[in-house]
C-alpha positions in Angstrom: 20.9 -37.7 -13.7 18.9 -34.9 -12.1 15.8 -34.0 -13.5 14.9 -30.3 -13.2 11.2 -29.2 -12.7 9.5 -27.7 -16.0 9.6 -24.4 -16.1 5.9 -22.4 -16.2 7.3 -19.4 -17.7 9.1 -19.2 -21.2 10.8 -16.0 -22.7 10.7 -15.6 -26.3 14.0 -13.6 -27.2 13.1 -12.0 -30.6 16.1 -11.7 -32.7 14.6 -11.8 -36.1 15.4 -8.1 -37.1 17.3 -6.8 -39.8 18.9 -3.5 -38.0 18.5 -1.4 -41.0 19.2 1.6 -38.6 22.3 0.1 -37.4 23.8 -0.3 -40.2 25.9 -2.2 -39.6 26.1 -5.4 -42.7 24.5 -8.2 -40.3 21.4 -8.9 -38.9 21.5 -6.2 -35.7 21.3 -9.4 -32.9 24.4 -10.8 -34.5 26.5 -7.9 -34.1 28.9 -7.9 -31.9 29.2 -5.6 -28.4 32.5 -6.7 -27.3 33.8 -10.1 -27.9 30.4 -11.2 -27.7 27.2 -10.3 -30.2 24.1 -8.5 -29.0 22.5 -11.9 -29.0 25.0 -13.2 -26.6 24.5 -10.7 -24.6 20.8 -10.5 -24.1 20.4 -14.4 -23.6 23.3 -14.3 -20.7 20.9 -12.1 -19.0 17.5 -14.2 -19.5 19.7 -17.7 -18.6 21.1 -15.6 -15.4 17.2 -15.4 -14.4 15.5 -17.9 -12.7 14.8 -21.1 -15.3 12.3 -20.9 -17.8 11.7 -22.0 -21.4 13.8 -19.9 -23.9 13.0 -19.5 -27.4 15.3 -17.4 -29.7 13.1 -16.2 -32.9 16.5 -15.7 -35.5 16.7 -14.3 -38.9 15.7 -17.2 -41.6 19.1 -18.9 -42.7 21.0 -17.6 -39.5 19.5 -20.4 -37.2 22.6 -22.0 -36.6 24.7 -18.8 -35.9 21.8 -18.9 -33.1 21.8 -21.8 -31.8 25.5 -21.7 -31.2 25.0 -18.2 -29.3 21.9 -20.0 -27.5 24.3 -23.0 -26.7 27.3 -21.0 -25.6 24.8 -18.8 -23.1 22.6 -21.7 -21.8 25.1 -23.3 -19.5 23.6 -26.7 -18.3 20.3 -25.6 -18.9 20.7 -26.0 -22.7 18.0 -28.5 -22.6 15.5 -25.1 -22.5 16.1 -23.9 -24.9 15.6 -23.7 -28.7 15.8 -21.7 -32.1 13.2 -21.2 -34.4 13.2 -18.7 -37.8 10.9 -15.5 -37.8 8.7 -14.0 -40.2 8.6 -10.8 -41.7 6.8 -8.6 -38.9 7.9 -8.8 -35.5 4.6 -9.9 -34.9 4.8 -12.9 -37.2 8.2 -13.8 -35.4 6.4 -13.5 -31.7 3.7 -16.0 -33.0 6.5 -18.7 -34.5 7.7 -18.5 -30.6 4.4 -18.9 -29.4 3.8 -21.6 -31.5 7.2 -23.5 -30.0 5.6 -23.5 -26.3 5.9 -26.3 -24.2 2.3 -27.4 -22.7 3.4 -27.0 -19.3 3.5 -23.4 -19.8 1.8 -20.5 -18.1 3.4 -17.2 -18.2 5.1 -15.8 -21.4 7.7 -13.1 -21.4 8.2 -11.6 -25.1 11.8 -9.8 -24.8 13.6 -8.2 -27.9 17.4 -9.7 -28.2 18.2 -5.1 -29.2 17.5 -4.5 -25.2 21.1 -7.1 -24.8 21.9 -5.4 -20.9 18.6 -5.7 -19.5 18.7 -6.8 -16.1 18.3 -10.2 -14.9 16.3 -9.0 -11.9 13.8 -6.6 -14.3 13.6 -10.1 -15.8 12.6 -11.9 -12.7 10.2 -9.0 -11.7 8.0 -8.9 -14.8 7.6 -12.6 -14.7 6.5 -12.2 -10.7 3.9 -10.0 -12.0 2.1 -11.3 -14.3 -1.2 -12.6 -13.3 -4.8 -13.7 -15.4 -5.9 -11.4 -17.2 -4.0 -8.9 -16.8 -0.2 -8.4 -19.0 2.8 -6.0 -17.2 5.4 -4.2 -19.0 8.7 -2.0 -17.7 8.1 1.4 -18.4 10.5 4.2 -17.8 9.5 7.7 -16.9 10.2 10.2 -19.6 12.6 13.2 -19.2 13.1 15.2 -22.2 10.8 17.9 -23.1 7.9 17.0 -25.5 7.1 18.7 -28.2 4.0 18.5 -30.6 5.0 19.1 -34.1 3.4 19.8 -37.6 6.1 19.7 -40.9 8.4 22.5 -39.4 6.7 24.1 -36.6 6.3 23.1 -33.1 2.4 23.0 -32.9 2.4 22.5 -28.7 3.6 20.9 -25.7 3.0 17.3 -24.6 2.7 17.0 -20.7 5.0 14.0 -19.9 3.7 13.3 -16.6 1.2 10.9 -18.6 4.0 9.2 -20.5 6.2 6.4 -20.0 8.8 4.7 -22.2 8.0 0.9 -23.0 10.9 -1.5 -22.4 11.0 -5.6 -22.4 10.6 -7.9 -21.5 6.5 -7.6 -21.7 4.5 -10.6 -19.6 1.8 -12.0 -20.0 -0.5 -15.1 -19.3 -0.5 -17.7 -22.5 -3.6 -18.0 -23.1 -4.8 -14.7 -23.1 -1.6 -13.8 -25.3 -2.7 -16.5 -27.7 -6.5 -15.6 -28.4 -4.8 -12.0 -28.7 -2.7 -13.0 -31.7 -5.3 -15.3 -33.2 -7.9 -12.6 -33.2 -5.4 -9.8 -34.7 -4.2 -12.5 -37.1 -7.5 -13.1 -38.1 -8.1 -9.0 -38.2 -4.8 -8.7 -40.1 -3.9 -5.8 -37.7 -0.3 -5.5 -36.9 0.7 -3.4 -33.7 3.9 -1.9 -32.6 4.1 -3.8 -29.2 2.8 -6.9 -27.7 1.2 -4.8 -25.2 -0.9 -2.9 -27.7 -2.1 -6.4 -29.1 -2.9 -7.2 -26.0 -4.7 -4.7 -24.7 -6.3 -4.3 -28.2 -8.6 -7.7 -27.2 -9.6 -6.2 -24.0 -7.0 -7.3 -21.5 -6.0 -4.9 -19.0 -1.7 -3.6 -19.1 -0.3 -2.2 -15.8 3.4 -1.6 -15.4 6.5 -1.8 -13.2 9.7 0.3 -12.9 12.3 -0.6 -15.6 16.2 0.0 -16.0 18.1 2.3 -17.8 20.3 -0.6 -18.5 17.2 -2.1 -20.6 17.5 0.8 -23.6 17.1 -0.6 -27.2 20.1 -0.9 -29.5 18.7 0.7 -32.4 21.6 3.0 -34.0 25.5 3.0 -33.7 25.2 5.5 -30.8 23.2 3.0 -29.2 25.7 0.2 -29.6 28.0 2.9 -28.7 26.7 3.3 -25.2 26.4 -0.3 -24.9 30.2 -0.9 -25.3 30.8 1.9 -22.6 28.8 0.3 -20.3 30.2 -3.3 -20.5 33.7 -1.9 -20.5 33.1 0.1 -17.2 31.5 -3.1 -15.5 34.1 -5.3 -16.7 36.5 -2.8 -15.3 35.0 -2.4 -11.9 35.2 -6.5 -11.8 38.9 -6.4 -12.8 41.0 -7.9 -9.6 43.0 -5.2 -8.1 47.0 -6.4 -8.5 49.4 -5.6 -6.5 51.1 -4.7 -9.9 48.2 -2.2 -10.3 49.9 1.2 -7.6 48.5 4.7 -8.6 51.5 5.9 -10.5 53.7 2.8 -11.3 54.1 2.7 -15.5 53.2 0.0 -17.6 54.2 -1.4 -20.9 52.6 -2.7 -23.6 54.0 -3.8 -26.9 52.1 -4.5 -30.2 52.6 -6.2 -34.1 50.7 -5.4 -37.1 51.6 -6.9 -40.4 49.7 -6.4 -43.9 50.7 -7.5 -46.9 50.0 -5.1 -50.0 47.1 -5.4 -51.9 43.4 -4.1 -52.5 41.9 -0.9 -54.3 42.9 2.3 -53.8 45.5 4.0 -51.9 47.7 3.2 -49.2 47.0 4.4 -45.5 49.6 4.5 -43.5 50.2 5.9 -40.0 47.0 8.2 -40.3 47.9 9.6 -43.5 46.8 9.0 -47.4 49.5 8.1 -49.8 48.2 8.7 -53.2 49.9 6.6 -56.0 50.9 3.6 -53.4 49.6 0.4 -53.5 47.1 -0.4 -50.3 47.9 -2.8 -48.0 45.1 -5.6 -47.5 43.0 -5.4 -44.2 39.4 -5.8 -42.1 39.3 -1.7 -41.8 42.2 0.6 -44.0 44.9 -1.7 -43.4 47.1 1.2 -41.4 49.6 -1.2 -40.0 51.2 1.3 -37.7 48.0 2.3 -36.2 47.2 -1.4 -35.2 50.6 -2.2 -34.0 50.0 1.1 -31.8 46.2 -0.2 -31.0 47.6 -3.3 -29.6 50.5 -1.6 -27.5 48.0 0.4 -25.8 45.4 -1.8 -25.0 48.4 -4.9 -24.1 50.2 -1.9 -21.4 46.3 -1.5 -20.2 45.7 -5.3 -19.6 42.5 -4.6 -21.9 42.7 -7.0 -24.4 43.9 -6.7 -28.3 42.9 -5.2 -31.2 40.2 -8.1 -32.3 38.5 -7.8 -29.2 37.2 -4.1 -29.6 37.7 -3.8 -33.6 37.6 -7.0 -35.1 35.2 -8.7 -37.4 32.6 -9.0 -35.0 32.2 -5.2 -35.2 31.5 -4.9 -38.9 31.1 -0.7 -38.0 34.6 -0.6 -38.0 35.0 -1.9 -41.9 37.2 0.5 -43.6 38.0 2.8 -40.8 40.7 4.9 -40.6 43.7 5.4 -37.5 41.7 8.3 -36.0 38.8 6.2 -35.3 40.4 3.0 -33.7 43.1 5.9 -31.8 40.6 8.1 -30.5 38.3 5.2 -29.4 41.9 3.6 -27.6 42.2 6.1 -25.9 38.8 6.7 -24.2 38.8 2.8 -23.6 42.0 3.9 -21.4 41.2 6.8 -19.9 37.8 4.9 -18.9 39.9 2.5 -17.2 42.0 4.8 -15.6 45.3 5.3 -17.8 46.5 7.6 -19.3 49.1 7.2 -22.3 52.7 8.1 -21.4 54.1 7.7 -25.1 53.9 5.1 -27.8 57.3 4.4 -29.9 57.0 2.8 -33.5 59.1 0.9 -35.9 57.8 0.0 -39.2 59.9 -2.3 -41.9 59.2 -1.9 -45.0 61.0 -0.8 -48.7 57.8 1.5 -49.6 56.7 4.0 -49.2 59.2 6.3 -48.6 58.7 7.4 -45.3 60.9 9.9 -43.6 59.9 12.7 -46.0 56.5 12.7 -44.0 57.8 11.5 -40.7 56.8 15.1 -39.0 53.5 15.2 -40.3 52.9 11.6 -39.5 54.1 11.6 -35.9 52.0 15.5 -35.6 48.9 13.5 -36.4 49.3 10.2 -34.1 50.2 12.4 -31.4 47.4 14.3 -31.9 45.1 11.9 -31.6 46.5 10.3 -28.3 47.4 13.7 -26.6 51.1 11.7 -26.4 54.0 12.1 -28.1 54.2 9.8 -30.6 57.9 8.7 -32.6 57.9 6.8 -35.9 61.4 5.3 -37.2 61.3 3.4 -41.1 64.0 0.4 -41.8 64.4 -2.0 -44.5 65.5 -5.8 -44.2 67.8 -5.6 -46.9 65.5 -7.6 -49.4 64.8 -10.4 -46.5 61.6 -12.0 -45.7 58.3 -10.8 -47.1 58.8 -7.2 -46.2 62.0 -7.2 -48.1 60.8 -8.7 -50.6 57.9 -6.2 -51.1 55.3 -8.0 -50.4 54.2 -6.1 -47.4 54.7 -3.9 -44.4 55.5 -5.3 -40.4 55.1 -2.6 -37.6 56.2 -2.6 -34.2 54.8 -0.6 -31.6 56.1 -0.1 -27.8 53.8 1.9 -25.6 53.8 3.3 -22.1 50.7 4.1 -19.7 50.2 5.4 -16.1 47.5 4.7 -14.0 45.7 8.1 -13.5 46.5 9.1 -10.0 43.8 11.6 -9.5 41.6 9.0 -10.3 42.6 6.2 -8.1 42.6 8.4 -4.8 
């Protein structure tokens, strides 16, 4: 066995946040990005950095959903890492990770798991620049216009040129960082940063350029962004096919089956049909607009429903076709497709459908920009869909590679 060298430098990931502003029915590091949770995400980055101690501060009694996102990230340097639970201020979580330091330790990085694409090498560079006495944060420059304000009225302008916009992860040498908590513990002072704590017991804060990459996820546009970003890296690292020629087609096909049950009424194919019985599902249970969800994203090579919409992104709970549709399509037009037309068949004995098969195929091919065509069928009382027990739904779509964009 090889033994590595002890790390000097440990990286407290603080994860311990509820994500009230998110909003999204989980603690905001366990939500999920893509396939992976924001959690995930931001410890890939701080293992792709060069080794150090790792220390994820996790919600109390979601440890182990931590440990197993630690585990899956850490690679062969699991040995580095550990979990421990948070308090009820992010500053009572920082001080549990301080508390979980390994002796050998110099250098402590305190990085929140919301900033989940921060660089490895902004990473790297703040831990470089730490030295005694003196704590370093990545700051970006701020753009907007600033405005002073008073109840309703803008009071004046702020001159931006002396601000900057605080990202993680913020350095700093241990033992300063420790008599700085002790003595604002003992103060019972809570600040909004590490570097105000710091600097609050007389140490000096300078600062290095940071990375757009490193925002915070904070609200569902955030999380948003987030997703666009990691779909447009993971489709510039897509291998080129020889499949892959400006123009050629491609077919994708997609099932979707729900069986009837729940409260209210039934959504099917983008519309409300009051009086039917629901069908059973994660979002509205609209069979036909998954089947179609799947079709699209199978002709695209980008994955299935359950990667973009599943479980692991609660936001989705309850959503209806025109949400996962519209989103489909800018997931293909981001990858360079666009949707040539998506053919549906859904069996069924209820509802009646062909009295609202216009208005059902107006609105699905509204929201692709496509021409969309629905056909109905029974079984003739075979299997569960002839039995009534639920609806199936079968979806064959077609997608071009966008020419103008590939030359």
């Amino acid at each position: 066995m090889t033994l590595l060298p002890v790390p000097d430098t440990a990286i407290i990931v603080v994860a311990a946040g509820s994500g009230t502003r998110l909003d999204a029915g989980a603690p905001k590091a366990l939500v999920g990005i893509d396939a992976h949770s924001i959690l995930r995400h931001a410890l890939d980055g701080v293992f792709a950095a060069e080794p150090a101690q790792v220390i994820v501060v996790a919600p109390a009694g979601y440890e182990g959903d931590a440990l197993a996102e630690l585990d899956a990230a850490a690679g062969d340097r699991r040995d580095l890492g550990r979990v421990v639970v948070g308090g009820a201020t992010r500053q009572q979580s920082v001080a549990a990770g301080l508390a979980a330091l390994w002796g050998d330790v110099k250098t402590v990085l305190v990085h929140d798991a919301a900033r989940a694409l921060t660089p490895p090498a902004q990473i790297d560079a703040v831990a470089r620049a730490v030295v005694p006495g003196e704590g370093v944060i990545p700051v970006l420059p701020v753009v907007d216009t600033l405005k002073k304000v008073a109840g309703g009225a803008v009071v004046s302008a702020v001159d931006r040129s002396e601000l900057a916009a605080a990202q993680t992860p913020q350095g700093f040498p241990r033992a300063e960082l420790e008599a700085a908590y002790e003595a604002a513990r003992a103060d019972g002072i809570e600040y909004t940063d590490d570097a105000a704590l710091f600097a609050a017991a007389g140490h000096r804060i300078r600062h290095i350029e940071g990375s757009s990459r490193a925002f915070k996820i904070t609200t569902p546009g955030d999380l948003e962004r987030a997703r666009h970003l990691l779909e447009a890296s993971a489709a510039m690292a897509r291998p080129t096919s020889s499949v892959e020629i400006p123009g050629i087609p491609r077919v994708g096909i997609g099932t979707d089956v729900h069986a009837f049950g729940g409260d209210g009424n039934l959504w099917l194919a983008g519309l409300e049909w009051p009086g039917e019985q629901p069908l059973s599902g994660h979002s509205d249970g609209d069979a036909v607009a998954h089947a179609v969800v799947d079709a699209l994203l199978g002709a695209a090579g980008l994955g299935d429903i359950g990667e973009h919409f599943g479980t692991s992104h609660p936001e989705y709970a309850g959503a209806h076709a025109d949400v996962f549709l519209a989103r489909t399509r800018e997931l293909l037009a981001e990858s360079g497709f666009v949707i040539g037309n998506v053919s549906v068949q859904l069996q069924g004995n209820r509802p009646r459908f062909s009295p609202r098969r216009h208005e059902a195929e107006a609105f699905l091919s509204a929201i692709l920009d496509a021409p969309v065509s629905v056909t109905a069928t029974t079984t003739d009382g075979l299997g569960f869909s002839g039995r009534g027990e639920g609806i199936a739904v079968t979806a064959i779509a077609l997608v071009v590679p966008d020419v103008a964009r590939s030359t």
